[in-house]
C-alpha positions, 0 to 999 in steps of 0.5 A, spaced: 902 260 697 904 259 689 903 264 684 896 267 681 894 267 674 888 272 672 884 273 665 881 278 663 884 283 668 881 289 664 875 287 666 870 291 670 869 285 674 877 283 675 878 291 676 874 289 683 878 283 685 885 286 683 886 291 689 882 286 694 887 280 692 893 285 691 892 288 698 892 281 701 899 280 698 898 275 694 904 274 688 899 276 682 899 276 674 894 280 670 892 277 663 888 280 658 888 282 651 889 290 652 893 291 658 889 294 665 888 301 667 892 299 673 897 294 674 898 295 682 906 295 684 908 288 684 903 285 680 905 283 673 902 284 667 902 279 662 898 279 654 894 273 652 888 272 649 885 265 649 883 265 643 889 263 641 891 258 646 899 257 643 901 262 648 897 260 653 901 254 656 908 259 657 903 265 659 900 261 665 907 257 666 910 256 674 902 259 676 899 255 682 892 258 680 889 260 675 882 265 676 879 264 670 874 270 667 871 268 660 868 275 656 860 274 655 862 272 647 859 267 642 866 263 642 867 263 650 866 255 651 872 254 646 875 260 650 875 256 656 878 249 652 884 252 650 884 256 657 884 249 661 888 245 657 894 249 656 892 250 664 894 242 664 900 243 660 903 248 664 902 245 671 897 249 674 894 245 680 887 249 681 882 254 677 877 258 679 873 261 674 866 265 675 860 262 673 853 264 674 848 262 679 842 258 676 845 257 669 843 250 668 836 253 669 836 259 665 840 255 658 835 260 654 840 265 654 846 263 650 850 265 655 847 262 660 848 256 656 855 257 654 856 257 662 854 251 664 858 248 658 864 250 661 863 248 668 862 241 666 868 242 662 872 244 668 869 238 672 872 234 668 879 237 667 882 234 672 885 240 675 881 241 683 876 247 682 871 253 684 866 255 681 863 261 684 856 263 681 854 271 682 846 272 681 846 279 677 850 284 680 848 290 684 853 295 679 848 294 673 845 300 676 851 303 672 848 303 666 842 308 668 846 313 672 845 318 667 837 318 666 837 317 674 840 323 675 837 327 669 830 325 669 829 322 675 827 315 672 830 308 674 830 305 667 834 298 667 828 294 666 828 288 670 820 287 672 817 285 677 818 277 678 825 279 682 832 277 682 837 275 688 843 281 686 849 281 688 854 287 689 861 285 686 865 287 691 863 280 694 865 276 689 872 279 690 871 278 697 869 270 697 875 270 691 881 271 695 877 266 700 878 261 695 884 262 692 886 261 699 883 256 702 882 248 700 875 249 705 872 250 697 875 245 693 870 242 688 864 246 689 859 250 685 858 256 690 853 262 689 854 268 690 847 273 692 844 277 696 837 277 700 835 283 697 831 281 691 831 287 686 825 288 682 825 295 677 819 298 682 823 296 689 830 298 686 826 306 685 823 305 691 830 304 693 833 310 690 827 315 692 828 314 699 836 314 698 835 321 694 829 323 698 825 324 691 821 320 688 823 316 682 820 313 678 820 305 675 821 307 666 818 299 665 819 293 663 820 295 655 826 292 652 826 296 646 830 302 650 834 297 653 836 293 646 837 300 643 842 302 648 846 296 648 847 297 640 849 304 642 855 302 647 859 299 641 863 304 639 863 300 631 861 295 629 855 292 632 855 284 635 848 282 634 849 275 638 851 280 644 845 284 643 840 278 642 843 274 648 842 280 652 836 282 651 833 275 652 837 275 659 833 281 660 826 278 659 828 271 662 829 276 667 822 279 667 819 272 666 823 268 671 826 272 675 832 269 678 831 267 686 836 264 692 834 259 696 836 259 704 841 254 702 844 260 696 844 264 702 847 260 707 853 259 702 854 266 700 855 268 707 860 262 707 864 263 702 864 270 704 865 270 711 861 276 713 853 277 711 852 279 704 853 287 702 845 291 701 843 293 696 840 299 699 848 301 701 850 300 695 845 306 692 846 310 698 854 309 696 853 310 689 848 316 691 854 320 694 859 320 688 853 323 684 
């Protein structure tokens, strides 16, 4: 198969799908801003930034596929404008971009909304496509590591109402499934687990791994917002800390749940049964 092209190969979701699509031999070009911690041997790197689409055409130029990662920003919908259509200038037979599961239904998070702007966009870009829409990933667990360890305190607040997480290695998984294969072709897939977290069950998880109880922190977002302002080494982006915080009281208030029909098209896609939650724990438990 032809040449694959990859934005936001910095990403800690690109950082995932590199070595799975590496490993399986894959021609690979890495674009982004600010060149990766790893460029595998015989991958390439390319620099681009979508924000300025005059480089774009020859950046994607003699690529078969375009896997389309859009940074959680304001401007993402014109991001992925200028992606597409230098994608259509340089001959680019197929994208595959990664969406999120239930955005349509969740357009009170501007990223949500901005999500379902751009799967219409890509429907009608004339190039064939997957979209592939993960559920809230596993790896979130990342950003409360410190108070788990510390305090014994599962403090990511996500409520009760419960969402069908997924683990971003399955994400990597199902991609090298669909740039490889036609089978998916024009289709919206999700990406999920049976596992619907919610912040008591997750502590429960995490006592029985670590064999200590551990206690859920609760369902206020005030902490939360101020460990977001925090992580910005200088200038604060109040639309991502606004959007965020939203997404997480969406979360509490709606949850984000699968159908029998999501989970069956994850398993598909994947071609095994979706990794747990509590192995990811388990998995993560060990490294501390």
């Amino acid at each position: 198969m032809g040449k694959i092209f990859m934005t936001g190969a910095s990403g800690n979701l690109a950082r995932v799908i590199t070595p799975v699509l590496h490993q399986a031999g894959l021609e690979l070009t890495l674009g982004s801003r600010q060149r990766p911690e790893v460029v595998p041997g015989g991958a390439e790197y390319t620099p681009v930034d979508l924000t300025e689409p005059a480089h774009l055409e020859a950046a994607f130029s003699g690529h078969e596929t375009l896997i389309l990662i859009s940074p959680v920003v304001k401007h993402e919908v014109g991001m992925v404008e200028n992606a597409l259509a230098a994608a259509r200038q340089a001959g680019v037979k197929k994208v595959v971009a990664i969406g999120i599961m239930n955005e349509a239904k969740r357009v009170q998070i501007p990223h949500f909304e901005n999500k379902r702007r751009i799967v219409e966009l890509i429907k009608e870009s004339g190039l064939e496509y997957v979209i592939l829409k993960p559920s809230f990933f596993f790896q979130n667990d990342g950003m409360v590591l410190a108070p788990l360890r510390e305090h014994d305190v599962y403090a990511l607040p996500i409520g009760s109402v419960g969402l069908n997480a997924v683990d971003t290695r399955d994400i990597a998984d199902a991609t090298l499934r669909v740039v490889t294969s036609e089978t998916f072709d024009g289709q919206e897939i999700p990406l999920c687990s049976p596992d619907r977290c919610t912040g008591e069950g997750n502590a429960q998880v995490w006592s029985e791994v670590l064999g200590k109880e551990i206690t859920y922190a609760g369902d206020d977002l005030g902490a939360f917002t101020a460990g977001i302002r925090n992580a910005f080494a200088t200038t604060v982006d109040e639309w991502l800390v606004d959007d965020l915080t939203t997404m997480m009281r969406i979360n509490q208030t709606v949850g984000n749940h699968a159908t029998d029909h999501d989970l069956a098209a994850s398993e598909t896609v994947l071609g095994h049964a979706p990794r747990r939650y509590k192995d990811f724990v388990a998995e993560t438990a060990a490294a501390f």
